[in-house]
KEVEX-869502 format. One record per residue (C-alpha): residue number from 1; residue in one letter; x, y, z. Coordinates in nm, 3 decimals. Layout:
+-----+----+---------+---------+---------+
:   i : aa :       x :       y :       z :
+-----+----+---------+---------+---------+
: NUM :  A :       X :       Y :       Z :
...
+-----+----+---------+---------+---------+
***
This chain:
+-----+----+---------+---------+---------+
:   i : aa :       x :       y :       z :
+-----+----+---------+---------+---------+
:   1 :  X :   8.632 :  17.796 :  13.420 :
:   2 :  X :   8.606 :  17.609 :  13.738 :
:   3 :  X :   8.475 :  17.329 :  13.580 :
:   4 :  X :   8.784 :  17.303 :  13.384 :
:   5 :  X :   9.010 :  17.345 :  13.674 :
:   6 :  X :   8.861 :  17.014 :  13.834 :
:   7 :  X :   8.871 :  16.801 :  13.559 :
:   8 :  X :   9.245 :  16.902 :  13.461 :
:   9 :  X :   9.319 :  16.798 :  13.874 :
:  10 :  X :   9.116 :  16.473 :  13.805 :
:  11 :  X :   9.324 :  16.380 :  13.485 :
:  12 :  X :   9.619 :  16.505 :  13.729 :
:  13 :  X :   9.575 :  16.326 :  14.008 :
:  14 :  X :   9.516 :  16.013 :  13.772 :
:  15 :  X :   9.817 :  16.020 :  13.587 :
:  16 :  X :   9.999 :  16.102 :  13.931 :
:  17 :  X :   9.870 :  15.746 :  14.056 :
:  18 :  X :   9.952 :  15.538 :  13.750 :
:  19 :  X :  10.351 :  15.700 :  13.778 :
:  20 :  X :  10.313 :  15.608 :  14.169 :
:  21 :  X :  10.218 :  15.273 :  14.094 :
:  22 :  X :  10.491 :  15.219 :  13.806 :
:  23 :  X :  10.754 :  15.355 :  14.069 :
:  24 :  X :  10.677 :  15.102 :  14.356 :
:  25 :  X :  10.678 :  14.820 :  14.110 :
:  26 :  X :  10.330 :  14.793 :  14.083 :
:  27 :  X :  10.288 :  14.755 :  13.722 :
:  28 :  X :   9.957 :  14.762 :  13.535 :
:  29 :  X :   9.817 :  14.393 :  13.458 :
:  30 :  X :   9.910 :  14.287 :  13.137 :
:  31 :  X :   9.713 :  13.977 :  12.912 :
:  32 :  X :   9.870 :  13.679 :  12.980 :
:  33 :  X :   9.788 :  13.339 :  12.799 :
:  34 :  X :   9.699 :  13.105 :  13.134 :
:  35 :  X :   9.755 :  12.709 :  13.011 :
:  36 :  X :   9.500 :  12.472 :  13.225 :
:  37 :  X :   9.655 :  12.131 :  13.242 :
:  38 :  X :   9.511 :  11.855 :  13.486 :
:  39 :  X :   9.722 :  11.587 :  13.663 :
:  40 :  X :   9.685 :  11.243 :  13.502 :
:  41 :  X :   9.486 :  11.002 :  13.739 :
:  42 :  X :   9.604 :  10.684 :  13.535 :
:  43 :  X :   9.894 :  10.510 :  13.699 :
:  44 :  X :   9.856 :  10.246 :  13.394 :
:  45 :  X :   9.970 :   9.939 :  13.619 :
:  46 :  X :   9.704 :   9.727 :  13.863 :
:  47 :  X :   9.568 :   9.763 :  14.226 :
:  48 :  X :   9.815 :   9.557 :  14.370 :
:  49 :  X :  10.111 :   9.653 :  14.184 :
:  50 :  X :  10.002 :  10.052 :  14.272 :
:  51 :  X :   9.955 :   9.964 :  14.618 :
:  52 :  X :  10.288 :   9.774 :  14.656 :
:  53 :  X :  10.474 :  10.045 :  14.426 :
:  54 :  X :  10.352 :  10.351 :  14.664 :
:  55 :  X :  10.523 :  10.109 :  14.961 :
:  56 :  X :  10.867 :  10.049 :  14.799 :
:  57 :  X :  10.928 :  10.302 :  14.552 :
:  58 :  X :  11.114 :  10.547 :  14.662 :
:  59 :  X :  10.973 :  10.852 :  14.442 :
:  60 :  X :  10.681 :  10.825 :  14.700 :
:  61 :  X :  10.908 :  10.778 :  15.022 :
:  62 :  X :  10.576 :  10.659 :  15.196 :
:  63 :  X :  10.411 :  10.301 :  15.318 :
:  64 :  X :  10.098 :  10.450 :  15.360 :
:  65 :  X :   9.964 :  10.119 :  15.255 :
:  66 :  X :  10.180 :   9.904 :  15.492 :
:  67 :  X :   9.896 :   9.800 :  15.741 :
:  68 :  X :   9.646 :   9.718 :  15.458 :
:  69 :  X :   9.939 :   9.482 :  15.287 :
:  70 :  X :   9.975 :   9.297 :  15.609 :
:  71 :  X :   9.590 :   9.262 :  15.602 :
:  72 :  X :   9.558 :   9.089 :  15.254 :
:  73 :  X :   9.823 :   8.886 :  15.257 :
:  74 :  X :   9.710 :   8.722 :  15.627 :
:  75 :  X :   9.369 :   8.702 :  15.435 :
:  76 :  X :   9.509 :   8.539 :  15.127 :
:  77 :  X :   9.362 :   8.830 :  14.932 :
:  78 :  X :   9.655 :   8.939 :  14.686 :
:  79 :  X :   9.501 :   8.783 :  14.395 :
:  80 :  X :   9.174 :   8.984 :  14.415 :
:  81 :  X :   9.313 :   9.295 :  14.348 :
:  82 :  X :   9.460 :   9.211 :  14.029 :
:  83 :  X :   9.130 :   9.134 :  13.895 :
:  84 :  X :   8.920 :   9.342 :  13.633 :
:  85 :  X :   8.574 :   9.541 :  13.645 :
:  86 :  X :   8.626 :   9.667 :  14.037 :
:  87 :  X :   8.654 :   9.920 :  14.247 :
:  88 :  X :   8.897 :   9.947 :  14.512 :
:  89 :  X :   8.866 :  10.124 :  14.825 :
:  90 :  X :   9.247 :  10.109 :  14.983 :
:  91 :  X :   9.290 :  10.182 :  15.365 :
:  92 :  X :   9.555 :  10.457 :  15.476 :
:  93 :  X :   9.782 :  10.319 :  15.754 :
:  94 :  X :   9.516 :  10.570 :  15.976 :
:  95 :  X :   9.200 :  10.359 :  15.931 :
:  96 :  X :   9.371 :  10.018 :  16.036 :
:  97 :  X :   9.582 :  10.222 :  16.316 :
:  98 :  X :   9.554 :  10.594 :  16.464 :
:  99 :  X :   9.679 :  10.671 :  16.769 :
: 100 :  X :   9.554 :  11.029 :  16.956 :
: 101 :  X :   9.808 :  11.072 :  17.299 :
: 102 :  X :   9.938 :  10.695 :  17.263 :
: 103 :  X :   9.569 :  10.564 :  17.274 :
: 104 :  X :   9.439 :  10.357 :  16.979 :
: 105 :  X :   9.117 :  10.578 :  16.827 :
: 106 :  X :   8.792 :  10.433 :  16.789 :
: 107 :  X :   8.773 :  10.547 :  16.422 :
: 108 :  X :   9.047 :  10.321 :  16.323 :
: 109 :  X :   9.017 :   9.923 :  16.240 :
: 110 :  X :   9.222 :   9.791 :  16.572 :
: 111 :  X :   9.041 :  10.034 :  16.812 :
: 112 :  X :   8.702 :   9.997 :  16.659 :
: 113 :  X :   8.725 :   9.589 :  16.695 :
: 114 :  X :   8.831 :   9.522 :  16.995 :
: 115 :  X :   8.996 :   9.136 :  17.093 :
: 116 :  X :   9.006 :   8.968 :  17.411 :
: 117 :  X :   9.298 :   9.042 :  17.707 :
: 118 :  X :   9.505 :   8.685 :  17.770 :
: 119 :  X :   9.741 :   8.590 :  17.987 :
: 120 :  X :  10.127 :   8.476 :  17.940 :
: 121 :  X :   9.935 :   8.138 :  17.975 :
: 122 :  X :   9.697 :   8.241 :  17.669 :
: 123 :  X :   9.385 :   8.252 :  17.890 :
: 124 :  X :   9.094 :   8.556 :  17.891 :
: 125 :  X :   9.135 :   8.784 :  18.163 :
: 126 :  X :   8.782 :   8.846 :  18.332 :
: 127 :  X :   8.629 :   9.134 :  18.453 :
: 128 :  X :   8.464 :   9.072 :  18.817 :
: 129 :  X :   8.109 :   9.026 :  18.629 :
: 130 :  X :   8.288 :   8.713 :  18.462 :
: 131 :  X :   8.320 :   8.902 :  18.086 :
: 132 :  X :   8.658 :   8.925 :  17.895 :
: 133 :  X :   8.864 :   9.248 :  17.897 :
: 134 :  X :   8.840 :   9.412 :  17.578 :
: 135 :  X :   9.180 :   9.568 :  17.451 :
: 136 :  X :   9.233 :   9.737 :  17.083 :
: 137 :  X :   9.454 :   9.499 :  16.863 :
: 138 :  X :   9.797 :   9.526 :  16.751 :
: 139 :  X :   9.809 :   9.328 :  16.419 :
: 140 :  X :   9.586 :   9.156 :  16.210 :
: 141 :  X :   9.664 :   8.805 :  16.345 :
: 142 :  X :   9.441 :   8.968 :  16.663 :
: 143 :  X :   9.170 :   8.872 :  16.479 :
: 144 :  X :   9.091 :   8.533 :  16.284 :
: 145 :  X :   9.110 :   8.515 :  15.913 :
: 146 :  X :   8.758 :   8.519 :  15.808 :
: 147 :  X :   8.721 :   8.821 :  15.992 :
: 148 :  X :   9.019 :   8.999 :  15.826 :
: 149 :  X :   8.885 :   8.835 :  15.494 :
: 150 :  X :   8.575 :   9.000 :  15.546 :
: 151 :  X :   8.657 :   9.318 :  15.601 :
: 152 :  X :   8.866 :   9.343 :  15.357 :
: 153 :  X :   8.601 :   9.184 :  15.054 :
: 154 :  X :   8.375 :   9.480 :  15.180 :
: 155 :  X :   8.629 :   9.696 :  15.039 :
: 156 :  X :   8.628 :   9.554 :  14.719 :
: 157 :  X :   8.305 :   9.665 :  14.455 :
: 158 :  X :   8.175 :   9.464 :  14.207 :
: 159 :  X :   8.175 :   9.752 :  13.884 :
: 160 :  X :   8.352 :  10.027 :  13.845 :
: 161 :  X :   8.241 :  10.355 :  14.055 :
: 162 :  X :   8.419 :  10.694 :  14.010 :
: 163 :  X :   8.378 :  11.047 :  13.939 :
: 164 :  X :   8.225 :  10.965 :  13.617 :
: 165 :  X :   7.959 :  10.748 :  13.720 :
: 166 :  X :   7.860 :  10.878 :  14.067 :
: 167 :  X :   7.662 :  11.167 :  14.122 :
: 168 :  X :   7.563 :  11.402 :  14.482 :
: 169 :  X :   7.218 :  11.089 :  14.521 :
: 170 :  X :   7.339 :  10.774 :  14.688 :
: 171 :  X :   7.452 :  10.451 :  14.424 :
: 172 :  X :   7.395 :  10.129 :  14.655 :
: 173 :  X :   7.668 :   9.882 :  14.501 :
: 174 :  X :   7.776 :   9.507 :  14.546 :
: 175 :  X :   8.040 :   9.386 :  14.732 :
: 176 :  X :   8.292 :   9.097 :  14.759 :
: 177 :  X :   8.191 :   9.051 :  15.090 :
: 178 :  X :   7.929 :   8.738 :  15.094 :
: 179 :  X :   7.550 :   8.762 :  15.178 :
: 180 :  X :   7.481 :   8.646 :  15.518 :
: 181 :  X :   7.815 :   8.703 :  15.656 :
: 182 :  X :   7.777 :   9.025 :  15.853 :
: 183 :  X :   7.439 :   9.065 :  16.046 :
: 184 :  X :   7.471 :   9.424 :  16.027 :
: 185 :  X :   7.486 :   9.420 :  15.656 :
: 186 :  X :   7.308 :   9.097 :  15.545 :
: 187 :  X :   7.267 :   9.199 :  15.151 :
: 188 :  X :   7.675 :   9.301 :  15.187 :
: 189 :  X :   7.593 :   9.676 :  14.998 :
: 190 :  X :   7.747 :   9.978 :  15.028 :
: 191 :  X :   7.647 :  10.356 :  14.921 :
: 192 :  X :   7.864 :  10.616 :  14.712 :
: 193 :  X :   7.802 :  10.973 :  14.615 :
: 194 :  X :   8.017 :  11.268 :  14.540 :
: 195 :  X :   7.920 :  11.590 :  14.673 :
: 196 :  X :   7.786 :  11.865 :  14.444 :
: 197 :  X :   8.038 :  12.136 :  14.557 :
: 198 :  X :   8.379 :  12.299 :  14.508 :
: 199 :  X :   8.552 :  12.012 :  14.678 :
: 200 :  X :   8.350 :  11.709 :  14.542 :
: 201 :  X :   8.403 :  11.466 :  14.777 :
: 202 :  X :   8.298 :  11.093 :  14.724 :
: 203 :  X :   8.127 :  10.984 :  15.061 :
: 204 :  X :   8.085 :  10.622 :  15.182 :
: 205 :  X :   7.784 :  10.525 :  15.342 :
: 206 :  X :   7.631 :  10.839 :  15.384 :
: 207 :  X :   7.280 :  10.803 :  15.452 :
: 208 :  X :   7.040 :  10.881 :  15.721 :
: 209 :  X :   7.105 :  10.690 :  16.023 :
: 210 :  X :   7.415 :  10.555 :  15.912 :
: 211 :  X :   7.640 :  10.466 :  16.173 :
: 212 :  X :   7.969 :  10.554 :  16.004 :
: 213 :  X :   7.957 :  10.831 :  15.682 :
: 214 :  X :   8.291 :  10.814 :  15.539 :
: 215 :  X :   8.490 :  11.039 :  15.318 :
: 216 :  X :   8.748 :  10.934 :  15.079 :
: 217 :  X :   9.106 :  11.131 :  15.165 :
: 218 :  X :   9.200 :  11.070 :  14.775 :
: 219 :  X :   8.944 :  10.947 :  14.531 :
: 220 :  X :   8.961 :  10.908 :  14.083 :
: 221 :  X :   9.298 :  10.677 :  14.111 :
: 222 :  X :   9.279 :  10.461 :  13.762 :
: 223 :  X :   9.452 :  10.153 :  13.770 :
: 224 :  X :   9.432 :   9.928 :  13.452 :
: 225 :  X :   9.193 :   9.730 :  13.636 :
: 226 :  X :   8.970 :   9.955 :  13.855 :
: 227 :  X :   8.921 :  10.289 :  14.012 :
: 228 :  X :   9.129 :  10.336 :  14.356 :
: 229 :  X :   8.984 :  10.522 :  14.656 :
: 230 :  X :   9.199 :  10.610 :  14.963 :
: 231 :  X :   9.048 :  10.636 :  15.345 :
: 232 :  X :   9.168 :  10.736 :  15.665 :
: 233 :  X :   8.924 :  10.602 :  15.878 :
: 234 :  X :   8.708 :  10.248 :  15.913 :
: 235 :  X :   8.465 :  10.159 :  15.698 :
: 236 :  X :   8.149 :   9.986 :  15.818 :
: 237 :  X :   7.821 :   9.943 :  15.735 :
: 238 :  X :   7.495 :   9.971 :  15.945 :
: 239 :  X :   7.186 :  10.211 :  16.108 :
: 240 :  X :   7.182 :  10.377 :  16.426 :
: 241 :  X :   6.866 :  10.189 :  16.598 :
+-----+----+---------+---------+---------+
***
């Protein structure tokens, strides 16, 4: 008999709960068909046309772009990134200039290269050892052209290098930039991998001793001729000796 008695409060109490729960608005789950759909990364026009697009159109409302712009056409560049069977890594207005407090980071291209101090007259201001002040630059025209043009080829890969093709081990790959121009980087390579977790993130130079590992802030854009990846910060090449 008792035995009876507690299972008829068990049932009790359990049918109490579900009328509780029905009350409060708390409805039992119910199947629902869930529909997966993934976001498109084809913007079906070119590099260049993308890059100026995201910097006038105003669907986007942005010019996250507008340093790196400035940068090809004082290179002379434009035409390079209308070209086929490349990969494109595009610089974020924060890897050419970041400010932290009103100071110019050292993770960004004008605080990382620093130019000479000058004068109204145009001449170096010295420190009292005789050097040049260092300052961080301003604008691209800081620096001379074949600097700007190098940089810049760096960022450009011969091939085409995305989530398809790149895996969590390092793929060294070719560059624009030509042999022999940087002594940090005398074969002009670079090194991609994704990382094998939730996030897969596609890392630039990320090797041991490397003296910037970078990580892409949007990676997988498909242009019609070339995948697209978006940093933050500088990209450079080299070991920690």
């Amino acid at each position: 008999m008792k035995k009876r008695k507690y299972l008829f409060v068990c049932i009790a109490t359990c049918m109490l709960s579900i009328s509780a729960c029905s009350l409060v608005g708390l409805d039992l789950q119910e199947d629902h068909e869930h529909k997966v759909t993934t976001l498109d990364p084809h913007v079906n026009i070119n590099a260049l046309e993308w890059m100026k697009k995201r910097n006038s159109d105003a669907v986007y409302a942005d010019s996250v772009f507008f340093w790196m712009l400035k940068g090809i056409a004082y290179a002379g560049l434009e035409e390079e990134y209308t070209k086929a069977g490349r990969t494109f890594l595009f610089l974020h207005n924060d890897a050419v200039l970041r400010k932290t407090n009103n100071d110019i980071t050292n993770d960004c291209y004008f605080g990382r290269y620093k130019v000479i101090s000058r004068d109204a007259a145009g001449n170096p201001i010295l420190n009292v050892d005789g050097s040049p002040v260092l300052r961080s630059a301003e604008k691209w025209e800081d620096y001379s052209v074949d600097q700007v043009r190098n940089f810049l080829t760096y960022l450009i890969i011969e091939g085409e290098y995305s989530f398809e093709n790149l895996t969590d081990f390092n793929t060294t790959v070719n560059t624009f930039l030509p042999k022999g121009a940087e002594a940090s980087n005398p074969e002009s390579i670079m090194t991609l991998l994704v990382r094998n977790d939730r996030d897969s993130k596609l890392r630039i130079n990320d090797f041991l001793n490397s003296v910037r590992a970078s990580q892409a802030r949007t990676a997988g854009i498909l242009s019609t001729n070339g995948p697209i990846h978006v940093v933050d910060r500088v990209i450079e090449y080299g070991t920690i000796k």
